[in-house]
Every structure is written in structure tokens, then in C-alpha cells.
N, CA, C and O atoms as a GROMACS GRO file, in nm:
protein
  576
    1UNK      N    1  -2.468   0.962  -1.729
    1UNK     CA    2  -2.339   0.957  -1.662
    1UNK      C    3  -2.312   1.091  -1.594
    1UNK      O    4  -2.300   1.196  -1.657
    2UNK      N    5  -2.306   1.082  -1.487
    2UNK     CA    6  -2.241   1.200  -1.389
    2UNK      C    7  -2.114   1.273  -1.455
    2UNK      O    8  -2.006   1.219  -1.434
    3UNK      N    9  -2.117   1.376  -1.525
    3UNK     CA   10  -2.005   1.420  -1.565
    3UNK      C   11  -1.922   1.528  -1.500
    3UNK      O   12  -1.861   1.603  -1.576
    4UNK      N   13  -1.911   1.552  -1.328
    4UNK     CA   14  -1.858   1.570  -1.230
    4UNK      C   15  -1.734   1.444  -1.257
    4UNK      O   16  -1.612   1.459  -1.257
    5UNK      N   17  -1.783   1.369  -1.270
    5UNK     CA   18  -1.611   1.233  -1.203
    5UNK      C   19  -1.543   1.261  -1.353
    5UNK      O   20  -1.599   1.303  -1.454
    6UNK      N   21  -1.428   1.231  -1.339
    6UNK     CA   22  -1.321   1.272  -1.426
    6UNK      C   23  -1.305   1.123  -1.481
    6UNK      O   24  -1.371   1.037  -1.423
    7UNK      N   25  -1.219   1.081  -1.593
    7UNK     CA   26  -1.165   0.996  -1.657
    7UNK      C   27  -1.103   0.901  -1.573
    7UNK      O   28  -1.119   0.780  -1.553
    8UNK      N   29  -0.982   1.045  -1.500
    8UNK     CA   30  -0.903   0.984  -1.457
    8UNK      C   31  -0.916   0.895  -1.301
    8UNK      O   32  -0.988   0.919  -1.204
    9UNK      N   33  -0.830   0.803  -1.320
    9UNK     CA   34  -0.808   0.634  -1.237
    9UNK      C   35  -0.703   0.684  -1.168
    9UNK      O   36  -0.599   0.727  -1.217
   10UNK      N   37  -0.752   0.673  -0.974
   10UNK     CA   38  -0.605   0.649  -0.866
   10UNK      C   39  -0.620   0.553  -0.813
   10UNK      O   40  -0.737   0.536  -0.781
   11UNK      N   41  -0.545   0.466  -0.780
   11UNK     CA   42  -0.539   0.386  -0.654
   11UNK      C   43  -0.508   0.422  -0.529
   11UNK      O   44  -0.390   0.456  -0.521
   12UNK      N   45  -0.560   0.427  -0.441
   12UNK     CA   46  -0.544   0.491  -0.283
   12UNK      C   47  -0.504   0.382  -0.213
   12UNK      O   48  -0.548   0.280  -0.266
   13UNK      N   49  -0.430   0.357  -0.102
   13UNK     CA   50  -0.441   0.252   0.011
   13UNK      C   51  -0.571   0.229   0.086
   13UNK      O   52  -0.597   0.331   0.151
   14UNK      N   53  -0.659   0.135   0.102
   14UNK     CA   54  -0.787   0.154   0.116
   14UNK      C   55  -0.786   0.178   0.255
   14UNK      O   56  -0.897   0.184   0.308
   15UNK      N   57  -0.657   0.198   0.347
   15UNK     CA   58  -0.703   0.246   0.487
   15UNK      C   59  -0.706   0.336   0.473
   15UNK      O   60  -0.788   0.372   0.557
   16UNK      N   61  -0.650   0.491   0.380
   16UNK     CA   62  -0.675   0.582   0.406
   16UNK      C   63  -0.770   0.645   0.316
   16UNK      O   64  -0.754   0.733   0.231
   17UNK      N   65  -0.861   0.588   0.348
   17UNK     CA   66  -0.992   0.571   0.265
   17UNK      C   67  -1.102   0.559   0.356
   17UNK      O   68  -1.221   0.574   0.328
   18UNK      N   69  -1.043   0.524   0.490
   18UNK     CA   70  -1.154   0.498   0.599
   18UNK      C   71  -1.200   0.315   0.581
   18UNK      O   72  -1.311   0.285   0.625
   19UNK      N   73  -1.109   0.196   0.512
   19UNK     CA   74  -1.109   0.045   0.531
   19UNK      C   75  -1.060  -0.010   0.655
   19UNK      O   76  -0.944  -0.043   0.629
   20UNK      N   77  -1.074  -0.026   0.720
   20UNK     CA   78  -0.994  -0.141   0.822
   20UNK      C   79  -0.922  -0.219   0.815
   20UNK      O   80  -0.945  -0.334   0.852
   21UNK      N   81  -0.796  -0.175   0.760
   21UNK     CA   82  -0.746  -0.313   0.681
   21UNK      C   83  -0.584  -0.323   0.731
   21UNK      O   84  -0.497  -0.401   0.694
   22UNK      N   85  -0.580  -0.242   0.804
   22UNK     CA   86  -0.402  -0.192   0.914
   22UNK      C   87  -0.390  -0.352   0.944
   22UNK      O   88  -0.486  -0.430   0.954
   23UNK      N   89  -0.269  -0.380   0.957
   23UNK     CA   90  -0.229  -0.470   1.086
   23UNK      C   91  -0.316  -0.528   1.212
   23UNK      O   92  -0.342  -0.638   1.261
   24UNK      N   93  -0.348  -0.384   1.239
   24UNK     CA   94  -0.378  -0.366   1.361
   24UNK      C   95  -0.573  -0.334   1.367
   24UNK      O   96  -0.650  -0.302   1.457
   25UNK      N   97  -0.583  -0.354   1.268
   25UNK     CA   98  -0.761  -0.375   1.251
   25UNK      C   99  -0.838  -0.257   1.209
   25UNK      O  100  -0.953  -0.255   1.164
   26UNK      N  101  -0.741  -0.138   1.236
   26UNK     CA  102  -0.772  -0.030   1.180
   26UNK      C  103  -0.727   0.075   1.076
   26UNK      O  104  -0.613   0.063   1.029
   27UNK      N  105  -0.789   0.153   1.046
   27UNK     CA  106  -0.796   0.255   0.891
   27UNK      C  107  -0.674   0.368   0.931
   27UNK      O  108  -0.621   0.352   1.041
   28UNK      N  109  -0.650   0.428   0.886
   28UNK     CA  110  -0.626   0.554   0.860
   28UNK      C  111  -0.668   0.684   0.795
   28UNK      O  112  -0.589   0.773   0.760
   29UNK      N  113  -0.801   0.687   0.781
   29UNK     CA  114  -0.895   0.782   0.688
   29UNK      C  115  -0.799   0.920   0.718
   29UNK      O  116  -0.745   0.975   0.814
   30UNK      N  117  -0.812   0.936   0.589
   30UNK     CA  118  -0.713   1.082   0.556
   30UNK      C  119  -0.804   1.205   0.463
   30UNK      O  120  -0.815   1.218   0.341
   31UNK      N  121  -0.858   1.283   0.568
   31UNK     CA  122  -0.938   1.347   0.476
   31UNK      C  123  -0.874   1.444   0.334
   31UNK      O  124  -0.944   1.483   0.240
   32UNK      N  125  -0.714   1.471   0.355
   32UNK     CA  126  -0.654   1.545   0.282
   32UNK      C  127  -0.675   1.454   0.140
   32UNK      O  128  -0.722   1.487   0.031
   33UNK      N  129  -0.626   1.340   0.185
   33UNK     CA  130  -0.638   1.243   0.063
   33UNK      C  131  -0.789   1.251  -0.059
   33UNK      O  132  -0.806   1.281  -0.177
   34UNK      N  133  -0.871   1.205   0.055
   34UNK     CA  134  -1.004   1.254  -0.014
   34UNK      C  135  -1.072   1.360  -0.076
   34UNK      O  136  -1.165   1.348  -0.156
   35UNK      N  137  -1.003   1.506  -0.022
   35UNK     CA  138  -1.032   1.584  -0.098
   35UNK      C  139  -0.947   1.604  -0.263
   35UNK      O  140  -0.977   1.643  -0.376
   36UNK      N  141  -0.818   1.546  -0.187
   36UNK     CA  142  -0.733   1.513  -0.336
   36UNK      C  143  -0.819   1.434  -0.414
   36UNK      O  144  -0.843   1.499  -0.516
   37UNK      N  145  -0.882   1.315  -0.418
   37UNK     CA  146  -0.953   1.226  -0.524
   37UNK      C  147  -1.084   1.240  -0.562
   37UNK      O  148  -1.155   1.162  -0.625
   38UNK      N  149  -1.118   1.400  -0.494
   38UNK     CA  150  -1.265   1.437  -0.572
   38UNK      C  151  -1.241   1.424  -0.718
   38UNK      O  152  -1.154   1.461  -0.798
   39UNK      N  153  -1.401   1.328  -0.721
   39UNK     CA  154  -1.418   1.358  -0.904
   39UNK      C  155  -1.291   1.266  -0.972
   39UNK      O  156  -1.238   1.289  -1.081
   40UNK      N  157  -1.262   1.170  -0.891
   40UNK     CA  158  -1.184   1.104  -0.982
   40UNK      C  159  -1.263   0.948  -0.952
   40UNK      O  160  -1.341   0.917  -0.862
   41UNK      N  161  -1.214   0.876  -1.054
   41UNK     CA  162  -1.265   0.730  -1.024
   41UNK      C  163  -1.124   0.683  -0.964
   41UNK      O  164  -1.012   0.719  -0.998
   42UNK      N  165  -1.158   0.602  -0.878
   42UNK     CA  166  -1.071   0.547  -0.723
   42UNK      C  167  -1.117   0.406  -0.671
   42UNK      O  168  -1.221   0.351  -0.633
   43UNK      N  169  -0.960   0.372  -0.694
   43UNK     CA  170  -0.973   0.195  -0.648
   43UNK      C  171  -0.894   0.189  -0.554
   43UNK      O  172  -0.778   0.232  -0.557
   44UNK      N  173  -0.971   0.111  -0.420
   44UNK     CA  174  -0.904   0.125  -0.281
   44UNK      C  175  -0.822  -0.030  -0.322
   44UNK      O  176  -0.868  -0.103  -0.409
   45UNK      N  177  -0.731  -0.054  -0.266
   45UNK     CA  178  -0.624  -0.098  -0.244
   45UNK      C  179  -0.559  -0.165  -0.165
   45UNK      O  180  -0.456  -0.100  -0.144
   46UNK      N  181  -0.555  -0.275  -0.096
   46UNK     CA  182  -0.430  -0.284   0.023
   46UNK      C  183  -0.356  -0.441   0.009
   46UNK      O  184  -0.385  -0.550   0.057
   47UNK      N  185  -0.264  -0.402  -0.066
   47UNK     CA  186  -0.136  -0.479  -0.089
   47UNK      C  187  -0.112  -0.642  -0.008
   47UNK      O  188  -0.072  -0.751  -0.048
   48UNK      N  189  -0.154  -0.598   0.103
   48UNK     CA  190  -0.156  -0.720   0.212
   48UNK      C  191  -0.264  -0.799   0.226
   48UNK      O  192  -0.235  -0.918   0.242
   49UNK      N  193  -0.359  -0.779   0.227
   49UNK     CA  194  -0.505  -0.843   0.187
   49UNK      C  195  -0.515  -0.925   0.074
   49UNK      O  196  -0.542  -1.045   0.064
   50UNK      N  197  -0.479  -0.802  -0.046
   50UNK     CA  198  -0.471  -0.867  -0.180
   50UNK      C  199  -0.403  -0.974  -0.188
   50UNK      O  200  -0.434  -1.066  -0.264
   51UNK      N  201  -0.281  -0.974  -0.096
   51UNK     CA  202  -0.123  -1.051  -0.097
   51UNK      C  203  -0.186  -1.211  -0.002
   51UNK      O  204  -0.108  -1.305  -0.001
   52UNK      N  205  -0.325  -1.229   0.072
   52UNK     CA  206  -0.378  -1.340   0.165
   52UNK      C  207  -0.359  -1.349   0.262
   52UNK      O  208  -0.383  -1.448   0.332
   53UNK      N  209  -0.260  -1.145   0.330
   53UNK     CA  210  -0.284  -1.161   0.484
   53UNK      C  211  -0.404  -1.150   0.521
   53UNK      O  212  -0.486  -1.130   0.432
   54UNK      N  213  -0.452  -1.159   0.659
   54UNK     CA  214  -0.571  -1.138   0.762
   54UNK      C  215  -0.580  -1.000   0.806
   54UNK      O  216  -0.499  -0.912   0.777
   55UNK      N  217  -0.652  -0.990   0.857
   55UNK     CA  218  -0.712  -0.831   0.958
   55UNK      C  219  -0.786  -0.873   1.040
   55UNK      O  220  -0.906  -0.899   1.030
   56UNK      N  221  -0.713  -0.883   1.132
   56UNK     CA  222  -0.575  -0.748   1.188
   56UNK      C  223  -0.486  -0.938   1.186
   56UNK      O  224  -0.526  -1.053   1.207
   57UNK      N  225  -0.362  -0.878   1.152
   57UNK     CA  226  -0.251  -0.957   1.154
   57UNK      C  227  -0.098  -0.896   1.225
   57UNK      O  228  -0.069  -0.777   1.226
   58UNK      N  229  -0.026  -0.986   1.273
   58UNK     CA  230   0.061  -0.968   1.342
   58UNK      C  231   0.197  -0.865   1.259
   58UNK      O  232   0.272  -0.900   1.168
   59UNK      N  233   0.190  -0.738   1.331
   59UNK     CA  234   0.271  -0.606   1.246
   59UNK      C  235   0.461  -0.673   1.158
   59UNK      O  236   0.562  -0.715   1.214
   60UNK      N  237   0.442  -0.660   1.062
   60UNK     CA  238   0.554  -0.698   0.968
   60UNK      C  239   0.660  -0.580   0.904
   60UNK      O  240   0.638  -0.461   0.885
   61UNK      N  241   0.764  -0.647   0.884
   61UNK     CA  242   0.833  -0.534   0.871
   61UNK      C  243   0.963  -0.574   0.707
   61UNK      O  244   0.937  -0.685   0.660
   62UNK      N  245   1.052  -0.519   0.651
   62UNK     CA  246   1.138  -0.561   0.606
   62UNK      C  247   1.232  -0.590   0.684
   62UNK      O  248   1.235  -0.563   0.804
   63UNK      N  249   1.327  -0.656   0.614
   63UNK     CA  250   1.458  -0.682   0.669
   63UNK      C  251   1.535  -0.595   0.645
   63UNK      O  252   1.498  -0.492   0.589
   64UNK      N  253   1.674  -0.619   0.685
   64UNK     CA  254   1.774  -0.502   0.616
   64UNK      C  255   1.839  -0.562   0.488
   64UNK      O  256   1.940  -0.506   0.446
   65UNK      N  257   1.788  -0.676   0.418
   65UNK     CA  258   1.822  -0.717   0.318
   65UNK      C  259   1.748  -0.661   0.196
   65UNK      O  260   1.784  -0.678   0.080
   66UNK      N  261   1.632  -0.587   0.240
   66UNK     CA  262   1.570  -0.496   0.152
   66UNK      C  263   1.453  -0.604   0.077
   66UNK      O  264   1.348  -0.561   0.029
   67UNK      N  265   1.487  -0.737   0.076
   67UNK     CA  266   1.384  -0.822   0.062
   67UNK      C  267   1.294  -0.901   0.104
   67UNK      O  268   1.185  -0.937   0.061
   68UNK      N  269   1.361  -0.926   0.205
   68UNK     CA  270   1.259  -1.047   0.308
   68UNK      C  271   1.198  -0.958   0.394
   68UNK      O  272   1.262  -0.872   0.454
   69UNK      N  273   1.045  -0.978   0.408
   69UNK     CA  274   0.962  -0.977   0.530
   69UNK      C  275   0.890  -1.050   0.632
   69UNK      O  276   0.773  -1.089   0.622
   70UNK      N  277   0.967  -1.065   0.728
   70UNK     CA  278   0.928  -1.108   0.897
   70UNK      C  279   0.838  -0.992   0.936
   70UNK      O  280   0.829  -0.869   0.927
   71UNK      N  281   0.770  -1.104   0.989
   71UNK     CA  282   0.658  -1.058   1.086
   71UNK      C  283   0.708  -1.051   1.236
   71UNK      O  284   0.818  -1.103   1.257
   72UNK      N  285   0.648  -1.001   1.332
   72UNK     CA  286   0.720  -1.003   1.478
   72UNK      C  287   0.729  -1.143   1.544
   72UNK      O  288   0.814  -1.181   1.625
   73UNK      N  289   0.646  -1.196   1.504
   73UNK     CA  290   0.733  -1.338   1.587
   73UNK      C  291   0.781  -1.423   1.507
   73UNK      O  292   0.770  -1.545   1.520
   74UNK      N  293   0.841  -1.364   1.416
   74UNK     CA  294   0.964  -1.390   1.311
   74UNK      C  295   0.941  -1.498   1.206
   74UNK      O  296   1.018  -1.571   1.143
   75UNK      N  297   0.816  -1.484   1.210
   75UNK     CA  298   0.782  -1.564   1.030
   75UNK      C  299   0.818  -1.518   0.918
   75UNK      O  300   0.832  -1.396   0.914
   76UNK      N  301   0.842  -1.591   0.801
   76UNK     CA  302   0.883  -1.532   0.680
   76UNK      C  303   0.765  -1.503   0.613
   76UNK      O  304   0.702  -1.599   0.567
   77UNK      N  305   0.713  -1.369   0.596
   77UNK     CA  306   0.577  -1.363   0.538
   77UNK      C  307   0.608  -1.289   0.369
   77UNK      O  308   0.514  -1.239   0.307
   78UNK      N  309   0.700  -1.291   0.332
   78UNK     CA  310   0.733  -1.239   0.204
   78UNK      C  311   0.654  -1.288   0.111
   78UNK      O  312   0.645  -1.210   0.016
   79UNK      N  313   0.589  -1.390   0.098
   79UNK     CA  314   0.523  -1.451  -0.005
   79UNK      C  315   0.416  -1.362  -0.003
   79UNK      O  316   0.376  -1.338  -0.117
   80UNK      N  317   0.354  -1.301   0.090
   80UNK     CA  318   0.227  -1.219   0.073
   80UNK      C  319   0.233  -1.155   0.050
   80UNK      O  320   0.124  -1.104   0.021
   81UNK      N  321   0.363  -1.060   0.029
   81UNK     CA  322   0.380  -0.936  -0.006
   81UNK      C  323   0.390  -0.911  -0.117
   81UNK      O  324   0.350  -0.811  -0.176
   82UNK      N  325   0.470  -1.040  -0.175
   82UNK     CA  326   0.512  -1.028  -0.356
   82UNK      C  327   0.387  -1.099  -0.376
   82UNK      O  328   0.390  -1.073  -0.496
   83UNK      N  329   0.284  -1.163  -0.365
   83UNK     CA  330   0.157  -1.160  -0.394
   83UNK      C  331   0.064  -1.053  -0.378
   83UNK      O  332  -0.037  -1.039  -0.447
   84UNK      N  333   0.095  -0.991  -0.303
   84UNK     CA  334   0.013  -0.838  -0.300
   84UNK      C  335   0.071  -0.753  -0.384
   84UNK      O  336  -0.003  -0.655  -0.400
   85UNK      N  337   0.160  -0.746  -0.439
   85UNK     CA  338   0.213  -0.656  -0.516
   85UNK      C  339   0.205  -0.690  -0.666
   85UNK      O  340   0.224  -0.608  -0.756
   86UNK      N  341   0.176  -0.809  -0.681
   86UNK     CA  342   0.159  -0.871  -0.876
   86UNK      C  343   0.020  -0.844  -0.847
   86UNK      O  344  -0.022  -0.755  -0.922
   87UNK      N  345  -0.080  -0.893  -0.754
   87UNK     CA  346  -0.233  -0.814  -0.772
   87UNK      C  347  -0.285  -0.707  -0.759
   87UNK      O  348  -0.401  -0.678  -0.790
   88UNK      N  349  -0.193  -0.629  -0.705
   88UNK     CA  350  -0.217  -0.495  -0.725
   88UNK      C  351  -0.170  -0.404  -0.803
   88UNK      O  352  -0.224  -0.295  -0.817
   89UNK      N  353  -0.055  -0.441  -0.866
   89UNK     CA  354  -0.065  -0.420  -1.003
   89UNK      C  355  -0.168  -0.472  -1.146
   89UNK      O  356  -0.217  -0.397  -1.230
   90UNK      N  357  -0.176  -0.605  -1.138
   90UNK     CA  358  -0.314  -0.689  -1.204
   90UNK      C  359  -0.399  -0.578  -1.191
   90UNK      O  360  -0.382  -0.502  -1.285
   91UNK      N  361  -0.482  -0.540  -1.112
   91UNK     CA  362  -0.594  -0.467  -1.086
   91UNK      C  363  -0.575  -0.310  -1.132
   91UNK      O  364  -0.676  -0.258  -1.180
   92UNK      N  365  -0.465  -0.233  -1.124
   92UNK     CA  366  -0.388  -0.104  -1.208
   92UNK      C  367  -0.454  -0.131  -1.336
   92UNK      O  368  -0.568  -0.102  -1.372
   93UNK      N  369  -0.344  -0.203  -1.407
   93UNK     CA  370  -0.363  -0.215  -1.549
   93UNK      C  371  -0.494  -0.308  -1.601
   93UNK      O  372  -0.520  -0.314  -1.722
   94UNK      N  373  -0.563  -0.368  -1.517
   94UNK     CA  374  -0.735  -0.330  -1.568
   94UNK      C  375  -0.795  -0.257  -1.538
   94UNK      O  376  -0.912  -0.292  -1.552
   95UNK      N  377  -0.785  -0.153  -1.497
   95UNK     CA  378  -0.854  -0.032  -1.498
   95UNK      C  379  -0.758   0.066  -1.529
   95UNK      O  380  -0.778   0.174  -1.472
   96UNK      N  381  -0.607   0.060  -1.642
   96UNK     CA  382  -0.568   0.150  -1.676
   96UNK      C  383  -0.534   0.273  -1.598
   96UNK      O  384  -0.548   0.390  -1.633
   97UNK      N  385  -0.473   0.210  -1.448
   97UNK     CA  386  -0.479   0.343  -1.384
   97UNK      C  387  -0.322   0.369  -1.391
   97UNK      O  388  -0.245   0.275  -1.413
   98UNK      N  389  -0.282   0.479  -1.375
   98UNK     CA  390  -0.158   0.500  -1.395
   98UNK      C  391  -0.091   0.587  -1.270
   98UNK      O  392   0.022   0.633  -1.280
   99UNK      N  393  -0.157   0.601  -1.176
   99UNK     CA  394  -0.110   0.691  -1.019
   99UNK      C  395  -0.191   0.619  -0.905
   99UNK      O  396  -0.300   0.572  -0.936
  100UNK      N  397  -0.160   0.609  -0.816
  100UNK     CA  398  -0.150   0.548  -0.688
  100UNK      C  399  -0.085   0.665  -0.567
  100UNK      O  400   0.022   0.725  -0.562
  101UNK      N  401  -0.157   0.663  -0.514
  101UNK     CA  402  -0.169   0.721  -0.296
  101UNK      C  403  -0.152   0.636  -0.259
  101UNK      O  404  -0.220   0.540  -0.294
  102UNK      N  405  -0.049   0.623  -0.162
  102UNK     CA  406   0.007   0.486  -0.069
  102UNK      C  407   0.031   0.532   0.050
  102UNK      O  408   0.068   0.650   0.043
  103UNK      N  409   0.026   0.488   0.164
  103UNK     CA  410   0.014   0.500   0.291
  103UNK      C  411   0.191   0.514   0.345
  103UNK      O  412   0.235   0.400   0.362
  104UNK      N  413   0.268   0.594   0.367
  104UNK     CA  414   0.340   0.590   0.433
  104UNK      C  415   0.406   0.500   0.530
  104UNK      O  416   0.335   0.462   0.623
  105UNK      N  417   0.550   0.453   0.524
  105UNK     CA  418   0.566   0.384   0.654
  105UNK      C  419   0.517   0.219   0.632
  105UNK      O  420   0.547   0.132   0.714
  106UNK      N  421   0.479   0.206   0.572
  106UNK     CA  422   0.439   0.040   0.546
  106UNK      C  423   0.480  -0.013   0.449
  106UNK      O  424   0.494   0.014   0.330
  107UNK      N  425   0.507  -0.129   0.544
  107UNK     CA  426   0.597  -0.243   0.481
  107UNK      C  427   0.563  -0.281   0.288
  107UNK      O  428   0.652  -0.292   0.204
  108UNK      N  429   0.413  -0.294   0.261
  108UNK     CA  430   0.397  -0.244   0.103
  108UNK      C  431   0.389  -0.123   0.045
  108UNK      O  432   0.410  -0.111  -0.076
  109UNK      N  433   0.361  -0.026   0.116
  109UNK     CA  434   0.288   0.103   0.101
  109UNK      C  435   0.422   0.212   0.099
  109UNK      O  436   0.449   0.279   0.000
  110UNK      N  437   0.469   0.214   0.176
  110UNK     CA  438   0.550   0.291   0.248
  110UNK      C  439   0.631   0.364   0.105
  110UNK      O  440   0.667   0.290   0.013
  111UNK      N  441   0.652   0.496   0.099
  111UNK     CA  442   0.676   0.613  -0.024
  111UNK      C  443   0.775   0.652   0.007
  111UNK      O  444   0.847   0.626  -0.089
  112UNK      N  445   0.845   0.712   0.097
  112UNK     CA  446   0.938   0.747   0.183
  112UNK      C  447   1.020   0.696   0.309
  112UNK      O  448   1.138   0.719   0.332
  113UNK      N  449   0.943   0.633   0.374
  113UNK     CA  450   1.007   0.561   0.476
  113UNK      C  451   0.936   0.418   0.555
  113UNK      O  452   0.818   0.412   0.591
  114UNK      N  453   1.027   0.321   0.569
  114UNK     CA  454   0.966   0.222   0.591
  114UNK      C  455   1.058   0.210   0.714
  114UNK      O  456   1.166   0.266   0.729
  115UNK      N  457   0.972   0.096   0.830
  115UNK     CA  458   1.051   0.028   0.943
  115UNK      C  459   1.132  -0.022   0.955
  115UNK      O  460   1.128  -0.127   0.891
  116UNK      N  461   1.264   0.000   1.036
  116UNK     CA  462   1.422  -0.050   1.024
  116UNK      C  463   1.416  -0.233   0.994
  116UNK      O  464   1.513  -0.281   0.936
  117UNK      N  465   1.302  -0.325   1.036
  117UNK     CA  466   1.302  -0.470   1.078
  117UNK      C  467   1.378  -0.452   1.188
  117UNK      O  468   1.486  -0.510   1.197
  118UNK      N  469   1.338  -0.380   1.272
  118UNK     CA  470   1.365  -0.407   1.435
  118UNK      C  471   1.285  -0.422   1.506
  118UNK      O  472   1.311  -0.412   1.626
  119UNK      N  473   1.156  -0.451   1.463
  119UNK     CA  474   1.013  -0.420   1.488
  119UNK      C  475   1.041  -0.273   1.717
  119UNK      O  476   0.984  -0.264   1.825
  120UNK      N  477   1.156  -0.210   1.649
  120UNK     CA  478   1.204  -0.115   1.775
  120UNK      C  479   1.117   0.045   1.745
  120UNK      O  480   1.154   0.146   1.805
  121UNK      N  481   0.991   0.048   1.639
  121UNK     CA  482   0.966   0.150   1.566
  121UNK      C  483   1.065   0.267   1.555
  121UNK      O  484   1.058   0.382   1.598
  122UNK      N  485   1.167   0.198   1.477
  122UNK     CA  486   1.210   0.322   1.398
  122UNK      C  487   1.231   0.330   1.230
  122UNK      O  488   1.297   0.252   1.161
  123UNK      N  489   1.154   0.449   1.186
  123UNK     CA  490   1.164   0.442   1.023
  123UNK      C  491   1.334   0.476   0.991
  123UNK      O  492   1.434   0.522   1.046
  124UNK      N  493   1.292   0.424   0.881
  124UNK     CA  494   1.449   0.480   0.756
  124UNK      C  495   1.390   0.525   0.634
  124UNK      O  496   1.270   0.526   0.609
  125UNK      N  497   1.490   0.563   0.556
  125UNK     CA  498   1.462   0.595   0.368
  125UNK      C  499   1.398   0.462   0.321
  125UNK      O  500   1.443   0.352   0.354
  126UNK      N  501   1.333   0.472   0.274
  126UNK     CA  502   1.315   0.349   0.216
  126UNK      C  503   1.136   0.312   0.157
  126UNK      O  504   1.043   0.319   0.237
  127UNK      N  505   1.117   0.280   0.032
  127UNK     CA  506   1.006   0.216  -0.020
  127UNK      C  507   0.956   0.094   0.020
  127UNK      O  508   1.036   0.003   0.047
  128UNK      N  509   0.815   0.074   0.029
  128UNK     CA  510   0.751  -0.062   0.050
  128UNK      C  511   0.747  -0.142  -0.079
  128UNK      O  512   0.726  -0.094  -0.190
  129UNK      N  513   0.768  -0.261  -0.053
  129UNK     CA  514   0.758  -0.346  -0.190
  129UNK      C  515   0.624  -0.318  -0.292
  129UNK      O  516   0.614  -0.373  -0.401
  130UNK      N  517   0.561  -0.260  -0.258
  130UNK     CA  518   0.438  -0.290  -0.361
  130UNK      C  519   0.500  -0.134  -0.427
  130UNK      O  520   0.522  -0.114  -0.547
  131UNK      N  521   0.524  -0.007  -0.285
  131UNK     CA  522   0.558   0.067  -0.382
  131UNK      C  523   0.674   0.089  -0.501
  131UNK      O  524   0.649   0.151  -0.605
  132UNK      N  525   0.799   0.033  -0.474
  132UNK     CA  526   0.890   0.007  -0.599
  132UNK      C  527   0.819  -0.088  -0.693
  132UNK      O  528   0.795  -0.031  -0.799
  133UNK      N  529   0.786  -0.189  -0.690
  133UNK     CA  530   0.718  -0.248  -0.768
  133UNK      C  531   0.621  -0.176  -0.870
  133UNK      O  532   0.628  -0.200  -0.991
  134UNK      N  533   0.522  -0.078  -0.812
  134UNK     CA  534   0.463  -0.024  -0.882
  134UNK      C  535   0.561   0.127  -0.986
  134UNK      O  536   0.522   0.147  -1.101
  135UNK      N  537   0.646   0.192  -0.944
  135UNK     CA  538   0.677   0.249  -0.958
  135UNK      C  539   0.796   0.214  -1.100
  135UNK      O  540   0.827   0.287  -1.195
  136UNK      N  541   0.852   0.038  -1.055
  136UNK     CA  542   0.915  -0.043  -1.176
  136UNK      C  543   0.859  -0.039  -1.271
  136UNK      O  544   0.922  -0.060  -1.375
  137UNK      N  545   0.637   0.005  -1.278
  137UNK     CA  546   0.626  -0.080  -1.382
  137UNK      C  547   0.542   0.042  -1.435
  137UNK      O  548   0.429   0.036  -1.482
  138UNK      N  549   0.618   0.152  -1.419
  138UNK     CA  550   0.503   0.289  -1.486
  138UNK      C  551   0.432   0.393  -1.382
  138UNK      O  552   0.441   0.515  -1.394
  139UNK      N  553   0.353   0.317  -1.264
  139UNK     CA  554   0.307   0.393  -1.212
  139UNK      C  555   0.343   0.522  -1.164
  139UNK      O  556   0.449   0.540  -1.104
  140UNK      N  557   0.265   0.610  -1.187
  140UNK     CA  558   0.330   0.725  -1.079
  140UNK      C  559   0.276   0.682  -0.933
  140UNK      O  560   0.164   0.640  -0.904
  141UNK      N  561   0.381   0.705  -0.854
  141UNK     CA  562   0.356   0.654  -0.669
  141UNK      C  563   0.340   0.783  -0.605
  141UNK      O  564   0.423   0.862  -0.650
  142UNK      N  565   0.278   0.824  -0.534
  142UNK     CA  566   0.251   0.936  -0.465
  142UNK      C  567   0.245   0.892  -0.285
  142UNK      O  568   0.211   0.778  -0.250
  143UNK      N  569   0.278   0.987  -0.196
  143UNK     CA  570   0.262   0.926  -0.021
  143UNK      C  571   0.143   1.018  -0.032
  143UNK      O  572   0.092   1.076  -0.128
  144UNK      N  573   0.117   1.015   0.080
  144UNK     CA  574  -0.004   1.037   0.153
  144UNK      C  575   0.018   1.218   0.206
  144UNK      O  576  -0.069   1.273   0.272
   0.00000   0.00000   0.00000
């Protein structure tokens, strides 16, 4: 056993990991991130995938009801989200991980600020569902 990698378990958003898994077909590779998760064991992640959206899928946002998510040509896609968010927790607590890197700004991900649902790009305060969710249930949540 390589005893360089540490014990410890993060979950990253797997776009900023260098996955393709955006909306929009593409990653966000974050090298800051990566040097943060040297030597740790790391499970990439992405809330929306997990949840049975596609890639690249049509950009989604919350509402101002803080619960429902529409997509831009105004589907109710909430079901994928609260499905991405019970499996990505599922997958946490089998591998006992207890911290998570989440991507900023997105509708699951989002740590600090998420999209008004004006799809007009403008952020507000506000957490992505997977991240309160995770954060409900122990995790430590970290942004990017």
C-alpha cells in the first residue's frame, strides 16, 4: 500500500476534477483544488448525473421558492436534483467520507451563491440543494 495517500475521504465535484459533466458538456478542472486533495483518497461527484440528468443538458436553475428547479425552457426538473442529492450522499457514507469540494454557483453544488431562476445570469446568497443537503446530514461542505 502506497503510504503517501492519507486515510482521509473528499468528495470533489467531478468537473473540477477535469469530468465533463457541466450542463454545458464541459469541466471545470481546478488545479487549486487538486493540489488541495494531494494524498487524499477522492470521490468525484456530480449531483446531476447521479440525479439521471444528461451531458450536456439544458442549464437549470432554482426558483425563488428555494425549492423547485426549472430548467430554461421551463421544465420541472427537481426530481433529479433530490435524486442527485440522496445518491450522493448514499455514496459519502459508503466510503465514510465526511468533507466535500463543490463547485460554486450551481444549482446542486453551489456553496455560496447560486442563480437568481432568471436564467438572466445573476447569482445571489444561496446553497445548491445537494449542498444543504449534505451539510443537513454531517458533512463538512467546502466551495471551490
Amino acid at each position: 500500500m502506497d503510504k503517501s495517500v492519507s486515510n482521509e475521504v473528499v468528495a470533489v465535484s467531478a468537473c473540477l476534477l477535469g469530468f465533463a459533466c457541466r450542463y454545458d458538456g464541459q469541466s471545470k478542472f481546478n488545479h487549486s483544488v487538486i493540489n488541495l486533495v494531494k494524498g487524499k483518497k477522492v470521490i468525484p461527484i456530480c449531483p446531476e448525473t447521479l440525479g439521471g440528468m444528461n451531458t450536456p443538458r439544458i442549464i437549470s436553475e432554482i426558483q425563488k421558492d428555494g425549492v423547485t428547479v426549472l430548467n430554461q425552457q421551463g421544465q420541472d426538473v427537481t426530481a433529479f436534483f433530490l435524486s442527485g442529492k440522496e445518491q450522493t450522499l448514499a455514496i459519502l457514507k459508503r466510503y465514510n467520507c465526511k468533507q466535500a469540494i463543490l463547485k460554486n454557483g450551481s444549482p446542486s453544488c453551489g456553496t455560496t451563491c447560486v442563480y437568481d431562476g432568471s436564467f438572466a445570469n445573476q447569482k445571489i446568497k444561496g446553497e445548491g440543494i445537494t449542498c444543504q443537503y449534505l451539510k443537513a446530514n454531517g458533512i463538512e461542505v467546502i466551495g471551490e
